[in-house]
C-alpha positions in Angstrom: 84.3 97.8 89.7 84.6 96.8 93.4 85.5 98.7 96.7 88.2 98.2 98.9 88.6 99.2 102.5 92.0 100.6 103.6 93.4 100.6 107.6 93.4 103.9 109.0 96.2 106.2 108.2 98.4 106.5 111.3 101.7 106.4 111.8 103.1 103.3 113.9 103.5 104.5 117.7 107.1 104.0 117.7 106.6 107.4 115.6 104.0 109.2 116.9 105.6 109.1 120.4 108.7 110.8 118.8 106.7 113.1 117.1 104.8 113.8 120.6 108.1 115.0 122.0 108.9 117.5 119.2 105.6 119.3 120.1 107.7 120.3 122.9 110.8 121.0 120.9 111.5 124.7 119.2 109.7 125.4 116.5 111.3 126.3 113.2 112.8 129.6 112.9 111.0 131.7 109.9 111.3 135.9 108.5 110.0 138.1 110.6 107.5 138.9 107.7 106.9 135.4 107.0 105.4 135.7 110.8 103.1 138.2 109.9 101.9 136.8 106.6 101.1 133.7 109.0 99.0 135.6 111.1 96.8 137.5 108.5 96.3 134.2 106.1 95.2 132.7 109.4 92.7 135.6 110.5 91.7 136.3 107.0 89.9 132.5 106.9 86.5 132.3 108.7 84.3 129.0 109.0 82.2 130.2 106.3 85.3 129.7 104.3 86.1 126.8 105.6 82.8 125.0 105.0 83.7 121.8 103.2 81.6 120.0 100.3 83.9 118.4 98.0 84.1 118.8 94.2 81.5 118.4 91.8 82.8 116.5 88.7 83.8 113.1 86.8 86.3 110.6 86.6 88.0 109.3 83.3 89.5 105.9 83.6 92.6 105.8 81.3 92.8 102.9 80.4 90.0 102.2 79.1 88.8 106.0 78.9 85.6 105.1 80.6 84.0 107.9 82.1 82.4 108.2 85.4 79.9 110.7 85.8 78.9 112.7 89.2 76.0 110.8 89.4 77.4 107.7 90.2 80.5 109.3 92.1 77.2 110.6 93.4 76.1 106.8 93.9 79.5 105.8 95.5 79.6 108.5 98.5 76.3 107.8 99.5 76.7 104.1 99.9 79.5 104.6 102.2 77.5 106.7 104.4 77.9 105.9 108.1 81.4 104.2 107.6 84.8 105.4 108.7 87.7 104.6 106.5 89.8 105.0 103.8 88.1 103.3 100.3 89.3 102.3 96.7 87.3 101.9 93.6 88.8 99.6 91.5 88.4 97.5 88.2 90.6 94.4 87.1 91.7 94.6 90.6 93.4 97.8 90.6 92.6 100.8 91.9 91.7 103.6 90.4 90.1 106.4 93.1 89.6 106.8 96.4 86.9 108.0 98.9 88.0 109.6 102.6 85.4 111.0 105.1 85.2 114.5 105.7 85.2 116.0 109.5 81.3 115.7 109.2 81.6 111.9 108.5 80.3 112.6 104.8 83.1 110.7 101.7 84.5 112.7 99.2 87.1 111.5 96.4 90.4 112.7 97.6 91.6 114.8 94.7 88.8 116.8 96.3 90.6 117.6 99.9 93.1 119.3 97.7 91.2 122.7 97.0 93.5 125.3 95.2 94.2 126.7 98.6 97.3 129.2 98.4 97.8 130.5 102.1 100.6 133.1 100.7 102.7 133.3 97.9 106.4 131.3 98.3 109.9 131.7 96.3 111.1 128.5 98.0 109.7 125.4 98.7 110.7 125.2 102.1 108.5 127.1 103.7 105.5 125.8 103.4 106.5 123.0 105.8 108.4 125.3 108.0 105.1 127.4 108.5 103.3 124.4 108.9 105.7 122.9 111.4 104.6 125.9 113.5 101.1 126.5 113.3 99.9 122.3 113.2 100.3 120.0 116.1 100.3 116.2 115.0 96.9 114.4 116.9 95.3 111.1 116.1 92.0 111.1 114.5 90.1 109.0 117.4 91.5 111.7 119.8 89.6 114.7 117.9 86.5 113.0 116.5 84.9 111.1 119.3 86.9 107.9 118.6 86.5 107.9 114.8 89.6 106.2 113.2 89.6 108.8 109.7 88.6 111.9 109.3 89.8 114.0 106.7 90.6 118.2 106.4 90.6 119.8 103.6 93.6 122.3 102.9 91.9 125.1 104.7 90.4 123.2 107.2 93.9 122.0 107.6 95.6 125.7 107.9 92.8 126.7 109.8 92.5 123.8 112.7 95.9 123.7 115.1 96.0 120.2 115.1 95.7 117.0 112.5 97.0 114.0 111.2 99.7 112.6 109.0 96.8 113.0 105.9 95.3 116.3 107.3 99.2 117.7 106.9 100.4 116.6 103.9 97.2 117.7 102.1 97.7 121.0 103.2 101.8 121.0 102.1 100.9 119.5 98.8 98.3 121.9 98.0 100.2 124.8 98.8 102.8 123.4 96.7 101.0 122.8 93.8 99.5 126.3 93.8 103.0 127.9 94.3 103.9 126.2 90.9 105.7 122.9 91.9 105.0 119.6 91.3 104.4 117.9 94.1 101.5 115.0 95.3 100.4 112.8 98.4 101.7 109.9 98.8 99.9 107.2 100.5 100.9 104.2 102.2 103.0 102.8 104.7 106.3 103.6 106.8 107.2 101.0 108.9 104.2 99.2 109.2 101.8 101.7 109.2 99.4 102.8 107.0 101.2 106.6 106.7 100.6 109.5 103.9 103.5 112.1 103.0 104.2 114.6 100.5 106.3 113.7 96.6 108.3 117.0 95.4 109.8 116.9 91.9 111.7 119.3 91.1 114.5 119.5 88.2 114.7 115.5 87.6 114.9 114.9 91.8 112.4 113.5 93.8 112.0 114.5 97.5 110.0 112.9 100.4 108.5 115.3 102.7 107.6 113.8 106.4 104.6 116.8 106.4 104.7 116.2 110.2 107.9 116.7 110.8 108.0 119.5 113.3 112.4 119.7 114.1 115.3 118.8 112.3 114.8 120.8 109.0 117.9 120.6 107.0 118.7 123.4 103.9 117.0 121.0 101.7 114.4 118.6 101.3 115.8 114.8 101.8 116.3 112.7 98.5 113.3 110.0 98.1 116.4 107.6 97.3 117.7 108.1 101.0 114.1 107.5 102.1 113.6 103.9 102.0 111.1 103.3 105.1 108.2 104.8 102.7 106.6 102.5 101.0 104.0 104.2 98.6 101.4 102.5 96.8 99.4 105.4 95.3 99.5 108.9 95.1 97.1 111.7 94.1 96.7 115.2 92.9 93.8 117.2 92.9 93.1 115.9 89.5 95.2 113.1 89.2 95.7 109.2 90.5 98.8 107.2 90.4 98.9 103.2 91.6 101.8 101.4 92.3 102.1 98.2 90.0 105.4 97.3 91.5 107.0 96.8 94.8 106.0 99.4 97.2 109.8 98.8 99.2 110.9 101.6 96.3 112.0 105.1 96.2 111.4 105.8 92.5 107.9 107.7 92.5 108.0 108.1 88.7 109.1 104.8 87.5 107.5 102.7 84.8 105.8 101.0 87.5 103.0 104.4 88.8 100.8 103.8 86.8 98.5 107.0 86.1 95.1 105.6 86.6 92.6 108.3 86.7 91.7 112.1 85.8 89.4 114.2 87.7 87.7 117.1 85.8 85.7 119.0 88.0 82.2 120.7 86.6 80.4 122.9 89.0 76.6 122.3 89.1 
C-alpha cells in the first residue's frame, strides 16, 4: 500500500469569482416554517456538539477482502501529522481510502466527515441545498485557517460555521441526504481544471449533480449528471463506502461498470 497526495480542493477562480458575486445575489426563497426549523436546528447545536474526532473503525478492501484494523488506520493518521492535504491509500496503484485534515489539522478517513447528521426531516430533496444556499457562504480554506490550503468540516461543523468550501458543503448536502433516505455521495475531483468536490443524487434510475455551492439559479429540479459534462469525478464516498473511477474521468455516468467500489468502512466504537 502507498500514499498519494492530492492538490487542494478549490474550485478554479474563473468560479469562485462568480460564486463571490452570488453572495450578494437573493438568497433562495424557502416556507416560512422551513425558516423557523432553520433557526432552532441552528441554535439547538452547541460546540460541545460540534466537537469533532472522527470514527473509530476498520476498513475492508474488496477485492481482496483484506481488512484493515483501527490500529493501523490508527498508524496512517498519525504519520500524516503536521501536513495539509488531501491523501489516498492505495494498493496495485489504485486507491482505495482517503485521509482529509480536520479544522484542528488532525486526518481523519473521509467517510468519517459524514456523521449521520440530520438537521431536520425533508419530503423533498431540494431543500437541503436551498437551506444551505442561505445559511453557508462559499470561502477558501487559506482565507479561514491562517493560510492552510485543506481543512475539512464535518457535517455539523459544516451547518454550524456560516462559511466553507466546495468539500465543507457538499459534505453537509450529502449527509443530510443520506439521512433523509436518498442515495446520494460526494464526488471528488475536478471541474474545469480544478481539483472540485460535489454532491451524486440517484434517485429512480437518474443521476443528478449537485453544485453544493451553488447559492442562485435553483431550477424545480436537480440538473441531469448527463447535462453536466464539466465534472470530472474520479472517486466518490459515503460514510461507509468508496468508489474509484477506472475509466475516463470526462464522464457523466457515476454508476457505470467503470466505479469501481473499493472499500467498506464499519465503524466499532472503542
Amino acid at each position: 500500500m502507498n500514499l498519494k497526495f492530492y492538490l487542494p480542493l478549490m474550485l478554479v477562480l474563473a468560479v469562485v469569482a462568480s460564486l463571490l458575486e452570488e453572495r450578494k445575489a437573493k438568497l433562495p426563497d424557502v416556507p416560512s416554517y422551513t425558516e423557523k426549523q432553520i433557526t432552532a436546528s441552528t441554535s439547538a447545536l452547541t460546540p460541545a456538539d460540534i466537537e469533532f474526532d472522527g470514527s473509530n473503525g476498520f476498513l475492508t478492501l474488496l477485492e481482496s477482502n483484506r481488512k484493515v484494523s483501527h490500529t493501523e488506520i490508527a498508524r496512517w493518521r498519525a504519520s500524516l501529522k503536521g501536513n495539509n492535504g488531501f491523501y489516498t491509500y492505495q494498493t496495485n496503484n489504485r486507491p482505495f481510502t482517503a485521509l482529509a485534515p480536520d479544522i484542528k489539522g488532525n486526518f481523519h478517513l473521509t467517510h468519517s466527515y459524514l456523521e449521520g447528521y440530520l438537521p431536520f426531516k425533508v419530503d423533498n430533496p431540494m431543500l437541503p441545498m436551498l437551506v444551505i444556499a442561505r445559511k453557508k457562504t462559499y470561502q477558501y480554506d487559506h482565507e479561514q485557517y491562517g493560510g492552510l490550503m485543506e481543512i475539512w468540516q464535518s457535517s455539523k461543523q459544516s451547518y454550524y460555521y456560516p462559511s466553507g468550501d466546495c468539500e465543507d458543503h457538499a459534505i453537509l448536502l450529502a449527509d443530510w441526504l443520506i439521512e433523509a433516505g436518498y442515495d446520494a455521495r460526494v464526488a471528488v475531483g475536478t471541474y474545469d481544471g480544478g481539483g472540485h468536490a460535489w454532491v451524486v443524487l440517484f434517485i429512480n434510475g437518474n443521476e443528478y449533480v449537485l453544485e453544493a455551492t451553488q447559492k442562485r439559479g435553483f431550477g424545480r429540479q436537480y440538473p441531469l449528471a448527463s447535462t453536466q459534462p464539466n465534472y470530472h469525478p474520479t472517486m466518490m464516498f459515503t460514510q461507509d463506502h468508496f468508489w474509484l473511477n477506472t475509466g475516463s474521468d470526462v464522464t457523466t455516468d457515476y454508476s457505470s461498470k467503470h466505479w469501481k467500489l473499493m472499500s467498506r468502512f464499519t465503524e466499532q466504537p472503542f
